[in-house]
C-alpha positions in Angstrom: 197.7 82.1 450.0 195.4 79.4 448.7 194.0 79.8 445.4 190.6 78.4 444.2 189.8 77.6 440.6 186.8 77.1 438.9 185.2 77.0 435.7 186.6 74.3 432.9 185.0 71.3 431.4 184.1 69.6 428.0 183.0 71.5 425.0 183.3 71.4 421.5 186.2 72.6 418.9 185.3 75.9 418.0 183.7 76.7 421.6 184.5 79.0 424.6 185.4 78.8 428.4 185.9 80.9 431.0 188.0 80.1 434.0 188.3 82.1 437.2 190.8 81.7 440.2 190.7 83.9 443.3 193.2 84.1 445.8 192.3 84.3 449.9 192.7 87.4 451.4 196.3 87.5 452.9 198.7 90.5 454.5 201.4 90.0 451.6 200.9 91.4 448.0 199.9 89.5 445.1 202.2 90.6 442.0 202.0 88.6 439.1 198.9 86.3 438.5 198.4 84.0 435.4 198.0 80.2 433.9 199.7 77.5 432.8 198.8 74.2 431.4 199.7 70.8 431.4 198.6 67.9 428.7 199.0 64.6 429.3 202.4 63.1 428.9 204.0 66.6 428.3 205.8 69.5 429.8 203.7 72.4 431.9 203.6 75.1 430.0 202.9 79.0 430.2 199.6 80.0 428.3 198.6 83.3 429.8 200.1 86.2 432.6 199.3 89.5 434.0 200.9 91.9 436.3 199.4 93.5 438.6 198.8 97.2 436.5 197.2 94.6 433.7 200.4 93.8 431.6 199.7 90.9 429.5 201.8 87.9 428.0 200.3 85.2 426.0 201.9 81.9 424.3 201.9 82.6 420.7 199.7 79.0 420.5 196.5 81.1 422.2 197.0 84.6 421.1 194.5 86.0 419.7 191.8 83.5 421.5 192.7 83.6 424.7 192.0 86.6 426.9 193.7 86.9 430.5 192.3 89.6 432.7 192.2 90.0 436.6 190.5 91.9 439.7 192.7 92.9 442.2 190.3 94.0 444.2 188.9 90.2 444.6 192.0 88.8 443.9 191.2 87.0 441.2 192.0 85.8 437.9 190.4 85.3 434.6 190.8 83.2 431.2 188.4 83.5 428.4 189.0 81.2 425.9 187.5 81.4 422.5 187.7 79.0 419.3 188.6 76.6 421.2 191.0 73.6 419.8 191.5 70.0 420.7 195.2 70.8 421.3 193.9 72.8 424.1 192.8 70.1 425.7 194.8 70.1 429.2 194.8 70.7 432.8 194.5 74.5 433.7 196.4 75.8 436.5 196.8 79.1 437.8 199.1 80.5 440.0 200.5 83.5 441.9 203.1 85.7 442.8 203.1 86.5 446.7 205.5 89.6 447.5 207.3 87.5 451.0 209.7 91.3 450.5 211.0 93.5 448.4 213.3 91.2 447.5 211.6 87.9 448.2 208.6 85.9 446.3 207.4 83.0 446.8 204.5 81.5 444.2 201.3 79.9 445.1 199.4 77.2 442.8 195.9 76.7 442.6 194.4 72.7 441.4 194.3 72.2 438.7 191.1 72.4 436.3 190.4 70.4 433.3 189.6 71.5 430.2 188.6 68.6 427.6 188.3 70.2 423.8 186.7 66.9 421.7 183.6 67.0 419.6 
């Protein structure tokens, strides 16, 4: 399963995104969907899931801002994120969970996208 992001860029503090990643079609199940981020010199880190029935977990650093949401039947992922901060500044990358089994998943990562939050 390959995944395709798009959206990011530059705006300003205070500003919004939107960034979208859809999955190619494939015969396995896609569970879990979701981003993480990375900043320069630093750790990746979780920012936003969603199961597949539209369970959500959020970092407590974009709660409240951030808005992850998803189409299963494009297989696709969404972050909307509002008030933007310079500490968001990072590269976005979103992933998957494919369902290999019951008992066996294996997780797909899409490029990463950068997001640059400077006035």
């Amino acid at each position: 399963v390959q995944l395709v992001p798009s959206g990011g860029g530059r705006v300003q503090p205070g500003g919004s995104l939107r960034l979208s990643c859809t999955a190619s079609e494939s015969e396995f199940t896609i569970d879990d969907m979701g981003w993480f981020r990375q900043a320069p010199g630093k750790e990746r880190d979780m920012v936003a899931t969603i199961t597949k029935s539209g369970t959500t977990n959020y970092a407590d650093s974009v709660k409240g801002r951030f808005t992850v949401s998803r189409n299963n039947a494009k297989n696709t992922v969404y972050l909307q994120m509002n008030s933007l901060k310079p500490e968001d500044t990072a590269v976005y990358l979103c992933y998957a969970e494919i369902a290999l089994a019951p008992t066996s998943v294996v997780y797909s990562w899409g490029q990463g996208t950068k997001v640059t939050v400077s006035s």
